[in-house]
N, C-alpha and C positions, 0 to 999 in steps of 0.2 A: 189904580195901582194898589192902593191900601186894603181895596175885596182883597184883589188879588192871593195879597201876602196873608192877610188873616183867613180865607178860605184855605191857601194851602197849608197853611200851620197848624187849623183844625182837623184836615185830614191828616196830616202827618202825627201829631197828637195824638188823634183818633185811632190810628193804625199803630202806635208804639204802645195806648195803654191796654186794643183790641189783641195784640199779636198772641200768636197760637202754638209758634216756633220758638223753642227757648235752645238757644244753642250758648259753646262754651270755647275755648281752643289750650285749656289748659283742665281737662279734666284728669285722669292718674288710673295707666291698667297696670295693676302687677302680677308679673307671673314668677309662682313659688313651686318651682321641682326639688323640693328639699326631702332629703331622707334620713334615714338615722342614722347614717354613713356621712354626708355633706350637708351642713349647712348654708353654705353658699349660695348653691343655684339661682337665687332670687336675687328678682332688677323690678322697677318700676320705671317707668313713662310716664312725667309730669304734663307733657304737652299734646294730650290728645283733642282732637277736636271731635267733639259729641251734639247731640241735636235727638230736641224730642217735641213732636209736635202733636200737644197736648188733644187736639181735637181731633186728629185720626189715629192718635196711638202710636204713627211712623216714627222708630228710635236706629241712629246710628252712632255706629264712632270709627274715626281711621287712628290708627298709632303708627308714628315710623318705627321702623325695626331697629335700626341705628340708634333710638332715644331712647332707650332701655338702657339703664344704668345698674349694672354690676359691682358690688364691692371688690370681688378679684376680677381683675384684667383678663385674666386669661380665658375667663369664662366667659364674659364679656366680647373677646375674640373668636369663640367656640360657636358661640350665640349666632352671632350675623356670618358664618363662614358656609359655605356650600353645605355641606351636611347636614345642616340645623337650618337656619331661617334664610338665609341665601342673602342677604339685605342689599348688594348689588343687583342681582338681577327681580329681586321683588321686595321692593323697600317698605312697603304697608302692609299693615292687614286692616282687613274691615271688616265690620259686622253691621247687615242690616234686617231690621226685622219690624216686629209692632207689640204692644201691649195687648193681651188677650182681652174681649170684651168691656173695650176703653170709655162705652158708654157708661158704664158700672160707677166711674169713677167722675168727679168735681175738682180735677185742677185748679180753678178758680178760686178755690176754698181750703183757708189754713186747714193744712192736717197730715198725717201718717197713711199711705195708701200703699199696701201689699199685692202687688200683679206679678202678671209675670209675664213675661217676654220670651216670644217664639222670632226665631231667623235664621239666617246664612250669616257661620263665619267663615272668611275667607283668608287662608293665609299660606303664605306661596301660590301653589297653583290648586291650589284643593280646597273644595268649599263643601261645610257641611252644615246637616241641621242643628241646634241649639237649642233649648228652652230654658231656662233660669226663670225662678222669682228674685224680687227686684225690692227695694223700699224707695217709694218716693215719695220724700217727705217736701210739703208745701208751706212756706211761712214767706208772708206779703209781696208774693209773685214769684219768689223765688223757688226754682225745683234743684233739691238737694236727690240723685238718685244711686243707688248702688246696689251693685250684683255680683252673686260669686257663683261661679259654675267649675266643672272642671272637663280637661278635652283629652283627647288620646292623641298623643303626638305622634306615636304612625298613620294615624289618619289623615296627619297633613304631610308626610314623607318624611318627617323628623326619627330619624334613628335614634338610641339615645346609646345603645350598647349595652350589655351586662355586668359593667362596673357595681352596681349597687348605689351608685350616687348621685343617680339623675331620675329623678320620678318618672316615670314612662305617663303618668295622666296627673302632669301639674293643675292646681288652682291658678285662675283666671278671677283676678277683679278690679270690679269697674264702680268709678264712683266720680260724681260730678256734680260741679253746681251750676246750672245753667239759667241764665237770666235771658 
């Protein structure tokens, strides 16, 4: 009984200080459609769940649409309502992609590493291509990673109208620390 326990403990050990998957469930996407007309537009999402596995490059994150948080309400409302992100009938978005050339790089090893990342994001029912570079910064296993890109919101069915106050191709970003 005592192998037992001490063989599995070893592989369990083994496998937590091996692990290749460093995920998060509280990393932060914020999107800013601000213009020189409104400064409002902009929310962030504290509770996204992110994952980046260090040895094949494979990087995701889902955000709910609902967890975006708006200083005025009403934008806020504007936000998740049919016309703009739908968040009843499509409550996440995701994005999955990879780090280019992730041999290049030593996750394992403190340090600053500048990539970039190719994928699908997907939000509502529209999914398109993406590339961004990326900083992930490594200190004692820990990956601190972030990205800013920007999208074009008719590309995902997002109208924004000719107010002047809603950026038609908001900033997008993404930042997390994943153990």
């Amino acid at each position: 009984m005592k192998k037992t326990v001490l063989v599995l403990s070893l592989i369990a050990f083994t496998s937590v200080l091996f692990a290749q998957t460093k995920k998060t469930t509280s990393a932060t996407v914020a999107f800013d459609a601000t213009t020189a007309l409104d400064a409002l537009p902009k929310a962030e999402n504290k509770t996204v769940i992110a994952e980046i596995d260090t040895k094949t490059g494979q990087v995701g994150f889902e955000a709910a649409v609902k967890n975006f948080a708006f200083t005025n309400p009403t934008i806020q409302a504007h936000f998740n309502e049919e016309r703009w992100l739908n968040s009843d009938k499509f409550p996440a978005f995701t994005f999955m992609g990879k780090i280019s050339d992730v041999t290049k790089y030593n996750f394992s090893k403190n340090g600053v590493y500048n990539v970039t990342v190719t994928g699908q994001l997907t939000i509502k029912d529209k999914t398109n291509n993406v590339t961004a570079p990326a900083t992930i910064e490594v200190k004692n296993g820990v990956l601190t990673a972030t990205a800013s890109f920007t999208i074009v919101l008719a590309d995902y069915g997002v109208q924004v109208g000719n107010s002047g106050k809603i950026a038609g191709e908001p900033k997008i970003t993404v930042s997390a620390e994943l153990k």
